[in-house]
N, C-alpha and C positions, 0 to 999 in steps of 0.2 A: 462550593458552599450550597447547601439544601435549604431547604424550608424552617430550618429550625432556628434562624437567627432570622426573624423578618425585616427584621428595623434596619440591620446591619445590611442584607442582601439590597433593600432599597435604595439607601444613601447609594452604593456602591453600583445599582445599575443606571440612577438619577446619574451619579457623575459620568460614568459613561458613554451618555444619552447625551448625542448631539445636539442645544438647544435652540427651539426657533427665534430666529432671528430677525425683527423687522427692518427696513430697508434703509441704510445709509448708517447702521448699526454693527459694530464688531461681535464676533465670537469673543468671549471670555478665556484670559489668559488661562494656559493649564500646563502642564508638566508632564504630560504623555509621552510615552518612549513602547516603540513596538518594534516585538520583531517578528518572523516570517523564516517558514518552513512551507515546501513545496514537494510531494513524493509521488509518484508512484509505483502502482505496482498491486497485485492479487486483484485483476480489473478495476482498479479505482483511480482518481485523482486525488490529494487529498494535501489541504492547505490547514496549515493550521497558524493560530497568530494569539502573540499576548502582547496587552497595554496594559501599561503598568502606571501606578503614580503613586504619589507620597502626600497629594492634599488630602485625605480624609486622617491624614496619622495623627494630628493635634486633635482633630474634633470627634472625635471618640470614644466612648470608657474603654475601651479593649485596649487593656495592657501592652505593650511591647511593640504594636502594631506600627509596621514601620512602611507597607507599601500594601495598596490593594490591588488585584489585578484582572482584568475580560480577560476569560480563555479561548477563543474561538475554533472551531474545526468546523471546515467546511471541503465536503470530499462529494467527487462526483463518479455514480457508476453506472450501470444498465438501465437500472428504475429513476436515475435523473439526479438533482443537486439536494443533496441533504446539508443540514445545518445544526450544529451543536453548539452552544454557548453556558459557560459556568462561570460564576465569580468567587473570587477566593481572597482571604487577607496572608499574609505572610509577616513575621519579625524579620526577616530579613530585610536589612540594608539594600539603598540601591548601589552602596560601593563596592557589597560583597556579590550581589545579587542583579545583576543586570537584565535584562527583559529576556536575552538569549538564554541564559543561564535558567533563568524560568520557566521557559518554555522547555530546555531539556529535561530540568527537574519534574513538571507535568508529565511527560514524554515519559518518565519511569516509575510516573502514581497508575497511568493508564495502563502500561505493562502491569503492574501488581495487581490493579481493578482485572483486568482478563485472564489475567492467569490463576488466580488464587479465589475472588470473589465471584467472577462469575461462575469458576465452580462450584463453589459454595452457596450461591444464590440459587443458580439454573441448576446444574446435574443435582445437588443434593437438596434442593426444596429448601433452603435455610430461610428464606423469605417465607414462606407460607407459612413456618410452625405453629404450632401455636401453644408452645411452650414460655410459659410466662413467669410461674413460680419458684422464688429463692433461686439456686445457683442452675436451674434447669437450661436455663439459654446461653451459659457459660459454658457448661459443661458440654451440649451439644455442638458449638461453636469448637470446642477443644477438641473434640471426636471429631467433627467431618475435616479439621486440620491434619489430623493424623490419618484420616483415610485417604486423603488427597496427597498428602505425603509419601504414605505404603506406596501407592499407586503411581508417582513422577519417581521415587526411586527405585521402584523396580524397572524402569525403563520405557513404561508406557505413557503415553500423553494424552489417549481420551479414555476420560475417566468416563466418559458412560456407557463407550463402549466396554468397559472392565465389568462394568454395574451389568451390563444384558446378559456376557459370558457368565460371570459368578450368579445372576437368579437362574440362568438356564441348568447349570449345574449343581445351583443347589436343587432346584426343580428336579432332576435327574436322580441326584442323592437320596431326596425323601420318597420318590415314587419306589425308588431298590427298596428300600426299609420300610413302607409297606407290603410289599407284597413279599417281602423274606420271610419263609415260615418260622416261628419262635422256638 
């Protein structure tokens, strides 16, 4: 969850947020359930962890909301211990949806963010545009899907190295057809 729901993102890292506690005083009951993934591999360490709960589900207008959840990833590599943290609501049940199950379900939002968005963000500039008007940012959105498409079914996988081969040759093409006598 981004910046776009402030009020919501709050309540949700407030509950998260371990509270100070003066002395001879309990922590506050809560309903947290986490689970934990541990990999290596492409030089990295890399942990990742969700806690999950069900107390913000009555105190909220957000329809359906049935668990909120901290997504943590914390991976360790050459340059030292990085840290990543998201918060996100779900309608999923904790019956149908257990913290495990969450964490795999994230596990294949972050597959679809690197494979699909980041190229659309990075190799083709979609973040920069600055196409704003009627269905222009639609339609741009629908084109750089279908060029990222051409480009994983024809068998290739970096799409930027596709981008530097096709300007070099289109490069090549228009320099022939200047200098072709008419």
């Amino acid at each position: 969850m981004g910046g776009n729901q402030p009020r919501l993102l709050w309540d949700i890292s407030e509950l998260f947020t371990p509270p100070k506690v003066a002395k001879g005083w309990s922590l506050p009951p809560t309903d947290f359930a986490t689970a934990r993934t541990c990999e290596s591999g492409h030089g990295r360490v890399e942990e990742r962890s969700v806690t999950v709960s069900r107390l913000l589900a009555d105190d909220t207008p957000w329809p359906y909301l049935a668990q909120v959840f901290k997504l943590e990833r914390r991976w360790w590599d050459a340059f030292g211990e990085h840290v990543d943290v998201r918060y996100g609501v779900t309608s999923l049940p904790q019956e149908v949806a257990m913290p495990s199950r969450l964490l795999g379900i994230a596990r294949s939002e972050w597959g679809i963010e690197n494979s699909l968005h980041h190229r659309r963000d990075v190799t083709l500039h979609e973040d920069a545009c600055q196409l704003r008007r009627g269905q222009a940012p639609h339609t741009n959105a629908a084109l750089n899907n279908v060029v990222v498409s051409l480009v994983l079914s024809s068998g290739e996988t970096n799409l930027a190295a596709v981008q530097r081969r096709f300007a070099y040759a289109f490069d090549r093409a228009l320099a022939r057809a200047a200098f072709t006598p008419v």
